[in-house]
Every structure is written in structure tokens, then in C-alpha cells.
C-alpha positions as CSV (number, residue, x, y, z in Angstrom):
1,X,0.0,0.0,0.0
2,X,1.4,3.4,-1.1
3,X,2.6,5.7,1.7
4,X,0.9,9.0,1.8
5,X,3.3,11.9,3.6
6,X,0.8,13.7,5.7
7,X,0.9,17.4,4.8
8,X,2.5,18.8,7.9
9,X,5.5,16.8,7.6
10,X,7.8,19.3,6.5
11,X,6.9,21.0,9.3
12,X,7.9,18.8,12.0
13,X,11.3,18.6,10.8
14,X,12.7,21.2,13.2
15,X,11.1,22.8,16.9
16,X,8.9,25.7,16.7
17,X,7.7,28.3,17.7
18,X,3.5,28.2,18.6
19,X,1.5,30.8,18.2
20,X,-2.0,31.0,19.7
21,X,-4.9,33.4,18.6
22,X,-8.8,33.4,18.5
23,X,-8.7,35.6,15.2
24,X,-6.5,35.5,12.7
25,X,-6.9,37.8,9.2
26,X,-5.7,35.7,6.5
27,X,-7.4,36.6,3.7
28,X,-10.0,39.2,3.2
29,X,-12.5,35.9,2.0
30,X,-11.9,34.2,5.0
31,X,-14.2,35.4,7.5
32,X,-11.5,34.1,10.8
33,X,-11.3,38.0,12.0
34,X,-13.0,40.6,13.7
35,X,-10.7,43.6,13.4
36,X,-7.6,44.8,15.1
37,X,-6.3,41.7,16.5
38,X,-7.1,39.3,13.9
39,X,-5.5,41.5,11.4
40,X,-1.9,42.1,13.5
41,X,-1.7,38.0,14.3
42,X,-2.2,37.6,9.8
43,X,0.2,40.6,9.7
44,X,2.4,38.8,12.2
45,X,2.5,35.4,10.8
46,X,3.4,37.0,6.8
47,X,6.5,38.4,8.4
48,X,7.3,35.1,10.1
49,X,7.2,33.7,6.5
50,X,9.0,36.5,5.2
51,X,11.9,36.1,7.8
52,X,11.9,32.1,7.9
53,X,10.8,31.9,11.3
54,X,10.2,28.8,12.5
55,X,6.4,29.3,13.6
56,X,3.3,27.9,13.6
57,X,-0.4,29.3,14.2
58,X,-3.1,28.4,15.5
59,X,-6.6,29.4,16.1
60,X,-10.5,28.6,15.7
61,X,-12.4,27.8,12.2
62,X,-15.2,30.2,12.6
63,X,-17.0,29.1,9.9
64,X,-20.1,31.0,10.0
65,X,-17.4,34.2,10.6
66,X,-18.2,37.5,12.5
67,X,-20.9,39.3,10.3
68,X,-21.7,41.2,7.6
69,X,-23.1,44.5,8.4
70,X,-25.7,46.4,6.9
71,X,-26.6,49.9,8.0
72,X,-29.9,51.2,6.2
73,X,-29.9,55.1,5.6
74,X,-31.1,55.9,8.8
75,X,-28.1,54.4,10.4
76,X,-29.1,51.8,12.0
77,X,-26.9,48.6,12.0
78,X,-28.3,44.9,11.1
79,X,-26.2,42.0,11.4
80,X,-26.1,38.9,8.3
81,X,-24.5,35.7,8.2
82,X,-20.6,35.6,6.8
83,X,-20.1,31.9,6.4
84,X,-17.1,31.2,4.3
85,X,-16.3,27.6,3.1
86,X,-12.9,26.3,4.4
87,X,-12.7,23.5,1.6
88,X,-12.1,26.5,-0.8
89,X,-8.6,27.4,1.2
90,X,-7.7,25.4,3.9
91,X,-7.2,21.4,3.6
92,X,-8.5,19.2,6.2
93,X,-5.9,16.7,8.2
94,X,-7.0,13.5,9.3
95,X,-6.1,13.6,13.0
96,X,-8.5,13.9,15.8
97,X,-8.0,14.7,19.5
98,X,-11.3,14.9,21.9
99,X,-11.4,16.9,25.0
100,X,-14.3,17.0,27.4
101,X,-16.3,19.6,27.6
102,X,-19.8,19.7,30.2
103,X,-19.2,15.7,30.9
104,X,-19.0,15.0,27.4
105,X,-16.3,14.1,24.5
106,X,-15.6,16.7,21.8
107,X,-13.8,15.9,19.1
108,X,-11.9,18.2,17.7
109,X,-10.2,18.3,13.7
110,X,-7.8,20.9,12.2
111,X,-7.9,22.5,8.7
112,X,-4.4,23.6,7.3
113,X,-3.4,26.5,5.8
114,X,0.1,27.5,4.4
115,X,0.9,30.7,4.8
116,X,4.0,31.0,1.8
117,X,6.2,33.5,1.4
118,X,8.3,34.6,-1.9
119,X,11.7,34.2,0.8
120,X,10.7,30.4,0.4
121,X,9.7,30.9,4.1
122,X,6.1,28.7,5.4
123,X,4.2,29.4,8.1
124,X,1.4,26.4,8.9
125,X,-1.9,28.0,10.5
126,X,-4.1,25.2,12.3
127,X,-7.9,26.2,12.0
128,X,-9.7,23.9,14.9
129,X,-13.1,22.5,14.1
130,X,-15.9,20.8,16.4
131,X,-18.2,20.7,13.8
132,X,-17.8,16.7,13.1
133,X,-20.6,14.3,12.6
134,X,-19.9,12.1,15.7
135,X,-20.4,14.9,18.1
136,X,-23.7,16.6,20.0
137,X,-25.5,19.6,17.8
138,X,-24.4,22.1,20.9
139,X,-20.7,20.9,20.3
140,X,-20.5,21.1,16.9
141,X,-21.5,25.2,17.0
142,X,-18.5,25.8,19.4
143,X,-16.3,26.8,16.1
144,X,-18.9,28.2,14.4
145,X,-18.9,32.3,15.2
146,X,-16.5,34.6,15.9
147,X,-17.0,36.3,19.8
148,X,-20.6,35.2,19.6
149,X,-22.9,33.8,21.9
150,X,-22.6,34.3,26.0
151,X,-20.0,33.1,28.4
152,X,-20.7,29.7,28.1
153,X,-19.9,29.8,24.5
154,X,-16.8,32.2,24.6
155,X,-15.1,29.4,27.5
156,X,-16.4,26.6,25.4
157,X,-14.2,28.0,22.9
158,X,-11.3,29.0,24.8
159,X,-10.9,25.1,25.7
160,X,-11.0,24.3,22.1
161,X,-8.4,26.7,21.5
162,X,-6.1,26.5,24.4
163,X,-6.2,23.1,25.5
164,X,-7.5,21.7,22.1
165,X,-4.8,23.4,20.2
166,X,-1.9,21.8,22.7
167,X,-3.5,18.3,22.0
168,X,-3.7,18.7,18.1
169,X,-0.3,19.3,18.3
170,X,1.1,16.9,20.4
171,X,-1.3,14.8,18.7
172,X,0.5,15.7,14.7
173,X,4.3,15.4,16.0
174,X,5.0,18.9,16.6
175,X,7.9,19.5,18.9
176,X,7.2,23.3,20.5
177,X,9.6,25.2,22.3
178,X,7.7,28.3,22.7
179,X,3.5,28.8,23.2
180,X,2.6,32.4,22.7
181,X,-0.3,33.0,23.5
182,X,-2.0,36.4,21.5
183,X,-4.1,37.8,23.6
184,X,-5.6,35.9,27.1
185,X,-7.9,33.9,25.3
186,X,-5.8,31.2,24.7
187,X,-4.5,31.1,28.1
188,X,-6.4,27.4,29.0
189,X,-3.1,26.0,27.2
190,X,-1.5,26.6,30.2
191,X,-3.5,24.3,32.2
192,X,-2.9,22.0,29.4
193,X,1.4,22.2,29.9
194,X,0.4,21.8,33.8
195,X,-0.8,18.4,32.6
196,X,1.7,17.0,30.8
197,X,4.6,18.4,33.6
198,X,3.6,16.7,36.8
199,X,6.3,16.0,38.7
200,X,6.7,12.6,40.6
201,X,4.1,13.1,43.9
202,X,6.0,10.2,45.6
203,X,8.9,12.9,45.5
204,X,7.8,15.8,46.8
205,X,6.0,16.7,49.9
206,X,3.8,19.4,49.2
207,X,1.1,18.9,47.0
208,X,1.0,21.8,44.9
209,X,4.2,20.9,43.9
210,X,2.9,18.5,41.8
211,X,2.3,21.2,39.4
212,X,5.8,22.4,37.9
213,X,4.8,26.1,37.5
214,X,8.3,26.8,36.5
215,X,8.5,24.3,33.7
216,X,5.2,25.4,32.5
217,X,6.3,29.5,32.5
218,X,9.3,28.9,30.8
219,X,7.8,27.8,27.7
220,X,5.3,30.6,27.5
221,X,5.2,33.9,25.9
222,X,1.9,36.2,26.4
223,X,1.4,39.3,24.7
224,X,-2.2,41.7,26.3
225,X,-3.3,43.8,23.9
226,X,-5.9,45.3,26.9
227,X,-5.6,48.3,28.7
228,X,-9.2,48.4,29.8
229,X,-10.1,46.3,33.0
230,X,-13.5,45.3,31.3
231,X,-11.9,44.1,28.7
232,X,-10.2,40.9,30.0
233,X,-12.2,37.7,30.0
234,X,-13.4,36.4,33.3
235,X,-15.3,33.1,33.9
236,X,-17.2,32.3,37.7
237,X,-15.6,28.8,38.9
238,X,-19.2,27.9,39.2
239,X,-19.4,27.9,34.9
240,X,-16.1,26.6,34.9
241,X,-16.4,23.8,36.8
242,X,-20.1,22.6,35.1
243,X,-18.0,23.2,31.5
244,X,-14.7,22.1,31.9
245,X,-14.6,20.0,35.1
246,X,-11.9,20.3,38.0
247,X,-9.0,19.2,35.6
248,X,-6.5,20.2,38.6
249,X,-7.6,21.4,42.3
250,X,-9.5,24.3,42.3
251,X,-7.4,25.5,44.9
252,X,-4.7,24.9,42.6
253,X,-6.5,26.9,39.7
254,X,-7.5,29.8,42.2
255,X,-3.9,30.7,43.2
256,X,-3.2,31.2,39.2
257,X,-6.8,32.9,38.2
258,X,-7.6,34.6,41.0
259,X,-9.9,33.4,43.9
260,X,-13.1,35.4,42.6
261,X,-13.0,34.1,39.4
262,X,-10.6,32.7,36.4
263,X,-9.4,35.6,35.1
264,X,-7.2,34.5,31.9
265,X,-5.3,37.6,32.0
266,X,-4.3,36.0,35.8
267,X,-4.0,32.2,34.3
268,X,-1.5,33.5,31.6
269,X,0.7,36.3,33.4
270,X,1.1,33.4,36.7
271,X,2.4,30.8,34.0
272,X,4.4,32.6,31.9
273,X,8.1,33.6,31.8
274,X,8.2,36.6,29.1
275,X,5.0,39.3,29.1
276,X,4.7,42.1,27.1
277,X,2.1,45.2,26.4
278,X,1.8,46.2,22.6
279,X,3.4,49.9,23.0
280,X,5.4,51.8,25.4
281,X,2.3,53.4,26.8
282,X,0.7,50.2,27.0
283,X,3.4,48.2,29.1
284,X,2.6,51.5,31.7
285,X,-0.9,51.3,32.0
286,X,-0.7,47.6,32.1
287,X,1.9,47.4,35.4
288,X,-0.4,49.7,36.8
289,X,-3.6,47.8,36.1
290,X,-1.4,44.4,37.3
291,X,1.0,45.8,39.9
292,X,4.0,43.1,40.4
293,X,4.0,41.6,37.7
294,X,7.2,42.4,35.1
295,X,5.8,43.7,31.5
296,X,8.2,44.1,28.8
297,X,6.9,46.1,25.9
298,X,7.3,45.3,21.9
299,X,5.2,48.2,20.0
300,X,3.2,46.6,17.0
301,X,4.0,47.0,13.6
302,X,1.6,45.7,10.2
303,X,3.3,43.9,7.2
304,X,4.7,46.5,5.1
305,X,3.7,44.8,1.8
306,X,0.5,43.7,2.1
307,X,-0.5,47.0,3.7
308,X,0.6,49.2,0.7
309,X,-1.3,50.2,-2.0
310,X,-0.6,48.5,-5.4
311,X,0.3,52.0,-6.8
312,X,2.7,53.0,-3.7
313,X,4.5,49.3,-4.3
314,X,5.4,50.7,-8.0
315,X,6.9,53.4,-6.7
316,X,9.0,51.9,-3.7
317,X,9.8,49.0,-6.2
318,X,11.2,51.8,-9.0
319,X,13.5,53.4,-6.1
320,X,13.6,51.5,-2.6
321,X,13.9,48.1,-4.3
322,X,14.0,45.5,-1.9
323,X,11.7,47.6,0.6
324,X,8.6,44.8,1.0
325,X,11.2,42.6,2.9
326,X,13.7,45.2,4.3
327,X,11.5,48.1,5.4
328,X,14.0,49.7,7.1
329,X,15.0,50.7,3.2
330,X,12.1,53.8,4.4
331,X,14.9,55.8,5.6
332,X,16.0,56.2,2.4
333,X,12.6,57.9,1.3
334,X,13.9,61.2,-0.3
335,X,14.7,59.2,-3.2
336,X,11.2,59.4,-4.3
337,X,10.4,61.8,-6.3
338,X,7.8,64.4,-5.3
339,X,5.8,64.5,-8.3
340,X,6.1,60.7,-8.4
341,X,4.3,60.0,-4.6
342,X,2.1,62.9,-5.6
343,X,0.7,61.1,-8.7
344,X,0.8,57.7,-6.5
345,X,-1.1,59.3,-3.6
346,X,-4.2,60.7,-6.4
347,X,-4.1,57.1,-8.5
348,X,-5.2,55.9,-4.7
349,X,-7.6,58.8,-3.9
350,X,-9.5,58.2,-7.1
351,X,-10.0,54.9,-6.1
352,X,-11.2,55.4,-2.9
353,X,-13.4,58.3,-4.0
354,X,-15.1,56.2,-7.1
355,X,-16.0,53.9,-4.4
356,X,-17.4,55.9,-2.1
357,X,-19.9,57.5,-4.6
358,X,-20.3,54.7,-5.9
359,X,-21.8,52.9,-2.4
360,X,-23.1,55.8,-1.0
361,X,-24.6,58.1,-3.9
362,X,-22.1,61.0,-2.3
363,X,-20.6,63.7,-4.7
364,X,-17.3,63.6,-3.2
365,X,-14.4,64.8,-5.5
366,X,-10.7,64.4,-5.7
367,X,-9.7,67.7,-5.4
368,X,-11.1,68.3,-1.9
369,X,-8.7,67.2,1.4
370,X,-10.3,64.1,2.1
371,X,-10.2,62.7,6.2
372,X,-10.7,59.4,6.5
373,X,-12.0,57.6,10.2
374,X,-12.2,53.5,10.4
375,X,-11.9,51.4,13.1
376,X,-14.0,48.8,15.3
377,X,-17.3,51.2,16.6
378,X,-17.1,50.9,20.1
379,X,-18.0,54.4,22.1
380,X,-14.4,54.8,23.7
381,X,-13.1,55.4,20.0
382,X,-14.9,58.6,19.8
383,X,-16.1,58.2,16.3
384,X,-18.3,61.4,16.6
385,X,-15.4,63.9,18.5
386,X,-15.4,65.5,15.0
387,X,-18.5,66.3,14.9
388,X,-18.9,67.9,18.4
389,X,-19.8,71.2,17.0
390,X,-21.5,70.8,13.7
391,X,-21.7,74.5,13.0
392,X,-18.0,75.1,13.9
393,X,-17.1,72.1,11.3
394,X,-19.0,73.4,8.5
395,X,-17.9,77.3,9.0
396,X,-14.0,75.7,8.8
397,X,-14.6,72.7,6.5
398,X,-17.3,73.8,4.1
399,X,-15.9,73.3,0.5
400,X,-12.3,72.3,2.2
401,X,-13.0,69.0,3.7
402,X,-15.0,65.9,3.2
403,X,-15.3,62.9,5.5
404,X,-15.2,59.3,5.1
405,X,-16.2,56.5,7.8
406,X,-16.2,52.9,8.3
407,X,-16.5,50.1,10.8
408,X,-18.5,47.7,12.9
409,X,-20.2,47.8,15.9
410,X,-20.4,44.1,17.8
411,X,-23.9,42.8,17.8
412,X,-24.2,43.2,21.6
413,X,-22.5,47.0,21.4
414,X,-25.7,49.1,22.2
415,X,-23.8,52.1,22.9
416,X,-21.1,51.2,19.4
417,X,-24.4,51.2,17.2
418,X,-25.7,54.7,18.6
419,X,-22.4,55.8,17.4
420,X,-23.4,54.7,14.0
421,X,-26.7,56.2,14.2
422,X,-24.9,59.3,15.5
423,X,-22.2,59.8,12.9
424,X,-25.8,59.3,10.3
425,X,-27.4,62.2,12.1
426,X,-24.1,64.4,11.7
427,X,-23.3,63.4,7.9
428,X,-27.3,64.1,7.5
429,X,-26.8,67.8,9.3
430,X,-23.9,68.8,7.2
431,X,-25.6,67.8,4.1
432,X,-24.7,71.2,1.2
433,X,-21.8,72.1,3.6
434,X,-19.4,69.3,4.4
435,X,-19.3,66.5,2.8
436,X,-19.3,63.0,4.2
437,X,-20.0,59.2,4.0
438,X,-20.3,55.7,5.8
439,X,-19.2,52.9,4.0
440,X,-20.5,49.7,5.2
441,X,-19.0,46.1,6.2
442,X,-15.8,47.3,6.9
443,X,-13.3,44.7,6.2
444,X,-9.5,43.8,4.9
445,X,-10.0,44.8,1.3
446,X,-11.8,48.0,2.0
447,X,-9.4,49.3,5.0
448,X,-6.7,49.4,2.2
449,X,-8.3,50.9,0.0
450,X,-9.3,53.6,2.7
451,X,-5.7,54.0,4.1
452,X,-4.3,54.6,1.2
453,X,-6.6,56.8,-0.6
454,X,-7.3,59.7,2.0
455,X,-4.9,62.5,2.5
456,X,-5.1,62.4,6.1
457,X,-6.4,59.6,8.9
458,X,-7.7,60.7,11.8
459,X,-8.0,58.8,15.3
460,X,-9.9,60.0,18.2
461,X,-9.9,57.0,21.0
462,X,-10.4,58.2,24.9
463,X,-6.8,57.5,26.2
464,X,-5.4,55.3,27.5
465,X,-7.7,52.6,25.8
466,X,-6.0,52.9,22.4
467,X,-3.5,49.7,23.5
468,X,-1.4,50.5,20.3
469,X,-3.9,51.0,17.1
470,X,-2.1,49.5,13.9
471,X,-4.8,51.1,11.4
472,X,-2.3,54.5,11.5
473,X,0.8,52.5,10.5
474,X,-1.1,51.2,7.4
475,X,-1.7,54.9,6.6
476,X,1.6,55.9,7.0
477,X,2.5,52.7,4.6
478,X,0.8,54.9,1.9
479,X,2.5,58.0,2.8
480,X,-0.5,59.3,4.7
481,X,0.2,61.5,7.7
482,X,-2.1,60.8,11.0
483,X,-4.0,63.4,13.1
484,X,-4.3,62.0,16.2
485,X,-5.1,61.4,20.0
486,X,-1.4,60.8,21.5
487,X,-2.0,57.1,23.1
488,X,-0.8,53.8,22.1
489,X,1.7,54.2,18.9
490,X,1.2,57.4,18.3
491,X,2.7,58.6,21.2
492,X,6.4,57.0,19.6
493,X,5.7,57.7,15.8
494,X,4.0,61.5,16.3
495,X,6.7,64.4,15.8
496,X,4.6,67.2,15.4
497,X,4.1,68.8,11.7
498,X,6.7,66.2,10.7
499,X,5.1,63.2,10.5
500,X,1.6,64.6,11.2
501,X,-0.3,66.1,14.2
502,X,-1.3,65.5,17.7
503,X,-4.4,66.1,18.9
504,X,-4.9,67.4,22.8
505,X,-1.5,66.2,25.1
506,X,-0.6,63.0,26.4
507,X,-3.2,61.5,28.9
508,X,-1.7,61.9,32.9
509,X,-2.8,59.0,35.3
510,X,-4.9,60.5,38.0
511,X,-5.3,64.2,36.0
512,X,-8.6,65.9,37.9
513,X,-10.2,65.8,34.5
514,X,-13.9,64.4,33.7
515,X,-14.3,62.6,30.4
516,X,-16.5,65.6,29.1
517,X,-14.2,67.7,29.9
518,X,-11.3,66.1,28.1
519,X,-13.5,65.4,25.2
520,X,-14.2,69.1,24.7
521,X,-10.2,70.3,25.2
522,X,-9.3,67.2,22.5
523,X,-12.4,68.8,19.8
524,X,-11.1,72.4,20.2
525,X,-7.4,71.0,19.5
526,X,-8.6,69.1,16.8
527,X,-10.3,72.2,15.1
528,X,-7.9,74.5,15.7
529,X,-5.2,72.5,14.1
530,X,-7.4,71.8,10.9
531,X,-8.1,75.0,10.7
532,X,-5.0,77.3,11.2
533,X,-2.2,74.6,10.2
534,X,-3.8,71.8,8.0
535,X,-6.2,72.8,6.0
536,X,-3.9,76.1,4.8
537,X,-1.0,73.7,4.4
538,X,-2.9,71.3,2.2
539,X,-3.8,73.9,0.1
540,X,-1.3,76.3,0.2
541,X,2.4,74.7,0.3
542,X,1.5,71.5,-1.5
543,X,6.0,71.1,-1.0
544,X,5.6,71.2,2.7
545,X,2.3,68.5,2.5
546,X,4.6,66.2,0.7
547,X,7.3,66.4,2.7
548,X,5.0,65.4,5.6
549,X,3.8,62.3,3.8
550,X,7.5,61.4,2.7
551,X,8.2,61.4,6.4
552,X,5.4,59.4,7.1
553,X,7.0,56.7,5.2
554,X,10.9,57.7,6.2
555,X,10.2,57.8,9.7
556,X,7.2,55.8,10.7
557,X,6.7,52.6,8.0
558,X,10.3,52.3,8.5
559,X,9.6,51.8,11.8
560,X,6.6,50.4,12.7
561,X,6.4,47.2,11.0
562,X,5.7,43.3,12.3
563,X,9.5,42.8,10.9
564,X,10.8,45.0,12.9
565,X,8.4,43.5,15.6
566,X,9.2,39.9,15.0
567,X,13.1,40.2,15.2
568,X,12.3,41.8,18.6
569,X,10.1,38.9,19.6
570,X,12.4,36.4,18.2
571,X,15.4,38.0,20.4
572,X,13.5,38.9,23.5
573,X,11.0,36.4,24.3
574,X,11.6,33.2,22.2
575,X,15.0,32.4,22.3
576,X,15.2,33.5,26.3
């Protein structure tokens, strides 16, 4: 009988490095991400291919996706079905692991995708599926959506991830030297490595002992991305023991989660050796919102290539060549000619402007400095600030700017949909003065186009809940300058009328300032600035605008970049 090599095998030919995410943006067509997260663990997983790291992903199916959104002209958000068919990408592997899951067996499959690179690099990404014929209805839904359902549902699919993803690998002949986990949903692996590193109880007195803790934290890496409290996933031990069972003492698990409830931020910073926040800011507000612990910080970066527009690749390819794989070739920007980024920059605007009358029956024009606002819709992202005063905007912006929106509010975000609604009522009230538009269903595809196609991009969130915000490096990846709040990257890639402009100052822990109060000091910054500095500058030193987008590219894509980032996690945290 003829041998058939399974189709991991040149992948367990060497140790590697594991990478754990619930979301991962692959491909715009494959519904597996949500937004901001998703999209940096795809971005960091390219430049693993790109550099030949030896990695491997993995993370859930979500097969029925997140959603597609709808907004009707009113405003108001609807939610459709984004089911995307795996057969069409991925290739299913024959293995099986089970894990229990409310007193009953789970199996569990993997689909394979192979993330390739033109370095020769390959990165294998695991998608994990319930949905098999042998188990219950209930179970087979587990890998179905994308951060939906309740809190049953979200730990039902944590143990699939975490503990299932462990299992799938032992289970293929994967030998892992490093688990890092993205985010603390995956942080049930842990429990998992406590499993398999028991020591001898005959030798040691102590029971908790039993557990090797320090085994278990030295191969672990975990990276928050959170710097709001609500933010991090908690679980009553009541739910946890009724869905996953007492695997180890709860005693045991209390000292690691926290003796109120599992707290996966807890689980993962108690059991893991290297711990990082996502930008300088970030690893600050993070030891204060977990005093003693040790937070490194590594800022984010996106993958230069796939970020840039097809028109700004032209250009970097004619005089950076090399660039998509050694971005630090950036510095070198002034070899571009003016006149050539200029054209480059309108080829993208047209673009982006066609498709915004196209989809929203708006009269916007090429000519006009467009600002362009995209991002998950969730209230502390202050997608209306612009519009605080409506008659102040039209008096500066009336035939000088024109606005263009995107982005999705999560099914349960009451407050993220009035936000919509809001921004509706304010494009609806500036109708014959400013001009402005929402497109709808916000994903991969359209954020590039966005990015690259308006002259400036503009980000408003209430520090210091921007973590680090990626959406700004993909602008500056086009050569478009960022007006923005100073948190999260910003605060390292802003140099004021150089790369582009702050808006308001840098948030102060414990300032005696109420959020309406900041609000209305960051909206007069913000139309002050667009009114005496940029609008006159895009419209009157066109030399000094271009310069500012050159060093958007010379001093922040050359920068901030999951290269860049990778080499730093590669030094700092997996080869400790």
C-alpha cells in the first residue's frame, strides 16, 4: 500500500515556535477576524514567512465568521451571516484529539493552511473544528462564530483553543519550544502544559508541587493587547467547573486565576516567563492595572507589503527596491520623487473616491482634502469627536473637507451602534456644507483601499484605551500623515508637523479631568489645528504636505512594521 506523507510533515522537521490566537486575518474571503487583532496576528504570521521563522499558528475555524453589516440610511446597524467555506482554502488533516467539555467528549479536527512567502519561508496556521458528525448539535456550534454567543460559549471555545490546540499538536508530531499565547484567550493552554509536567508526587511533599509552574512559565510567551479592566475575560468557577470540570484542584487553579473568578489575563501572566504590552504606553498602563507583575513592551508593527497600495508598491519597487522585505529601506525615502508620490497618492484617492460615490450616492471629489475615520465602533473610539460642533465644522470645513467612515459595531455594542446612528445624524446635518459618508461592512480589502486613498487619517480614542492601534501604521505605509489622539503608537511615531499632528496632550494618570471635559479640550485641538495649520498647508504649500507624507513613510513605515516587531520577539522572548 502506497505511503501518503501527511501534509505537515515538512513541518515537523525542526522545533517551533507556537502561536495562539482566537482571530486571525488571513485573507480578506476568509471570514476568521474581527478587526484589530485578527488583522496584527495575519500581519504577524506573513513576516514570520517572510523572515523564515520557524512558527506555527493556530486558532478557531469560525465558519459562520463574524458578520456582515448592513446599515440602512437611517443608520441603524443589522447583522447577516458571513459563512465562508474552508474547503475552498484550507485542507483538512485527518487527525483527531477529543477533550471533554460539560461531561461530554468533543472531538476536535484541524484544517491547514500554508501561509508562503516569496523568501521560500512557510508558516502552517491550524484552523480547529468541532463541527464533526460524531459529536452533539451544541458541540459542533463551538467553532462556528466569531466572539458570539454568552460566556458559556466564549469558555467553550477557549478550551478548544487552548487546551484543544496543545492536544492537536502533540497529537501531529509537533515539537514546540515556545507557546505564545496572543491575547488571554488562549490562556487554558496553560492548564494544558500543567498536565503533561507533573512531577513525581512520591517525590515531593507538598502537593501543589505537583504542578511544575516553572517548567510550565518557561515555555510561554503572552502578549495583552488590553488596557481596559472590562476588557479581559473572566469566567465564575461555578461555569467553569459545570464546562470544563476540576482538571486540577481548584485551589490549585485559584492561586493562578484569581480566587473570585478565572481571570485568563491571571491564568496567563502566573504561567508565563516573558510578558509584554503592545506599546510603550501600554506596558505602563498595564503594570499599573497588574502591579507586580514584570511587563516588557514590543510596540506593533503591520506587514509592510500587504499594507501598501498596489500604486505605492510601484513606486518603492522603481526606487527602494527590496523595501517589501527590508523596510528599514524607508529611511531612504527622499529618493522618491515628489511628483512621483504625488501622482501615487491621487491614483489611490481616485479609487477610494469612485467607491465611495459609488456605495453611497455622495458627490465627493478628488480635489477636496479628504479625512478618513475606520476602526472597530465601540464608544471609547470617539467616532463622533469631529463632529462635536457641527456648526464650527461646517464654518472651517465647508468646500475644504469631506469625510469618510467605516466600521463595525459588535452585535451586543448598544452604545457602538448609537455611534453609527450618531455619525448618520451628523453626515445628514452637514448635508450642502461638508461633505461625508459611511461605507458599510468594513473589512481587509476595504481598509486598504481607505488607508491609502485619504490624505489624512484621523483617530480620536479616549486614552489610555487605544493599547497601540495599527490602522495608523497602514496609513503611514501609503505615505499618509495621522492626526491624532497621543496614546498607544502614536505617542512613539507623532513628531509634530513632521510626520503629522497630535491632537490634545498625552493623557496623565490620576489628572482631575472628567471625560467631558477632556473630550471638549481634545475637539477644540482638533479644530484648531485643521483649521490654522492643515487645512492652509494642504492647500497652500502642497512642497511642505509632501514632505510630511515622505516622512510618514521615512520615519514611521520604516519603523513600525511586524519585521521590525518579529526580530524583537524572536530576540526577546523566544530564544530567552
Amino acid at each position: 500500500m502506497e505511503h501518503i506523507e501527511s501534509p505537515v510533515a515538512e513541518f515537523l522537521k525542526s522545533p517551533k515556535i507556537a502561536y495562539f490566537s482566537m482571530e486571525i486575518g488571513i485573507l480578506n474571503d476568509m471570514h476568521t477576524y474581527s478587526g484589530g487583532l485578527g488583522v496584527l496576528a495575519g500581519d504577524t504570521i506573513r513576516s514570520a514567512a517572510d523572515l523564515k521563522i520557524p512558527l506555527l499558528a493556530v486558532t478557531l475555524l469560525s465558519k459562520k465568521g463574524y458578520f456582515r453589516q448592513a446599515i440602512d440610511p437611517a443608520g441603524n446597524q443589522s447583522e447577516g451571516p458571513a459563512d465562508w467555506d474552508p474547503a475552498k482554502f484550507t485542507e483538512p488533516l485527518p487527525e483527531k484529539i477529543y477533550l471533554e467539555i460539560e461531561g461530554r467528549h468533543v472531538a476536535v479536527k484541524a484544517w491547514l493552511f500554508v501561509q508562503k512567502s516569496i523568501t521560500g519561508g512557510k508558516v502552517p496556521i491550524l484552523f480547529l473544528d468541532t463541527d464533526l458528525p460524531e459529536n452533539a448539535q451544541t458541540d459542533r456550534e463551538i467553532t462556528w462564530h466569531l466572539y458570539g454567543g454568552d460566556e458559556r460559549y466564549r469558555l467553550k471555545q477557549e478550551i478548544v483553543l487552548g487546551m484543544g490546540g496543545v492536544r492537536i499538536l502533540r497529537k501531529l508530531g509537533f515539537d514546540i519550544r515556545k507557546y505564545h499565547m496572543n491575547e488571554g484567550h488562549a490562556s487554558l493552554l496553560t492548564l494544558e502544559l500543567l498536565l503533561e509536567h507533573q512531577r513525581d508526587i512520591e517525590s515531593v511533599w507538598d502537593e501543589d508541587l505537583v504542578w511544575d509552574v516553572d517548567k510550565v512559565k518557561e515555555m510561554c510567551v503572552f502578549t495583552t493587547h488590553t488596557p481596559v479592566e472590562a476588557g479581559h475575560d473572566r469566567f465564575s468557577y461555578e461555569l467553569v467547573k459545570d464546562v470544563l470540570g476540576e482538571i486540577i484542584p481548584l485551589r490549585v487553579l485559584k492561586k493562578l486565576a484569581g480566587q473570585e473568578k478565572l481571570n485568563m489575563t491571571h491564568l496567563a501572566l502566573n504561567l508565563t516567563e516573558y510578558v509584554n504590552g503592545v506599546a510603550k504606553k501600554h506596558k505602563e498602563v498595564s503594570m499599573m492595572m497588574f502591579p507586580g507583575y514584570e511587563f516588557s513592551s514590543i510596540t506593533n508593527g503591520v506587514h509592510s507589503f500587504t499594507w501598501t497600495h498596489k500604486n505605492l508598491r510601484l513606486l518603492y519597487d522603481k526606487h527602494l527596491p527590496g523595501w517589501a522585505n527590508e523596510p528599514e529601506l524607508f529611511v531612504r525615502v527622499d529618493r522618491l520623487p515628489e511628483d512621483e508620490l504625488w501622482a501615487a497618492h491621487m491614483a489611490c484617492k481616485r479609487e477610494l473616491i469612485d467607491l465611495v460615490n459609488r456605495k453611497t450616492g455622495s458627490s465627493m471629489n478628488c480635489d477636496t482634502l479628504t479625512i478618513g475615520f475606520a476602526r472597530r465602533a465601540t464608544a471609547y473610539k470617539r467616532g463622533t469627536l469631529v463632529f462635536r460642533d457641527l456648526e464650527r465644522l461646517a464654518r472651517i470645513g465647508a468646500g475644504k473637507i469631506q469625510l469618510v467612515f467605516a466600521g463595525k459595531a459588535h452585535p451586543k455594542d448598544t452604545p457602538g451602534k448609537a455611534g453609527i446612528k450618531k455619525i448618520f445624524d451628523c453626515i445628514a446635518g452637514l448635508k450642502g456644507k461638508v461633505e461625508a459618508a459611511y461605507l458599510p461592512d468594513y473589512d481587509m480589502e476595504l481598509a486598504l483601499t481607505l488607508v491609502s486613498g485619504v490624505d489624512i487619517w484621523l483617530n480620536t480614542p479616549r486614552p489610555p484605551r487605544e493599547a497601540s492601534g495599527t490602522s495608523g501604521m497602514k496609513a503611514a505605509h501609503n505615505g499618509v500623515p495621522n492626526f491624532s489622539i497621543l496614546d498607544g503608537w502614536w505617542i512613539e511615531g507623532h513628531i509634530e508637523g513632521y510626520t503629522g499632528w497630535a491632537i490634545g496632550s498625552v493623557y496623565t494618570e490620576g489628572a482631575d479631568v472628567t471625560e467631558e471635559e477632556r473630550d471638549a479640550q481634545d475637539a477644540e485641538d482638533l479644530y484648531r489645528k485643521l483649521e490654522e495649520i492643515i487645512i492652509p498647508t494642504y492647500y497652500n504649500n502642497r512642497h511642505l504636505w509632501i514632505r510630511i507624507m515622505q516622512n510618514a513613510i521615512g520615519k514611521n513605515a520604516y519603523y513600525f512594521n511586524t519585521h521590525r516587531m518579529m526580530l524583537r520577539y524572536v530576540t526577546e522572548a523566544y530564544i530567552r
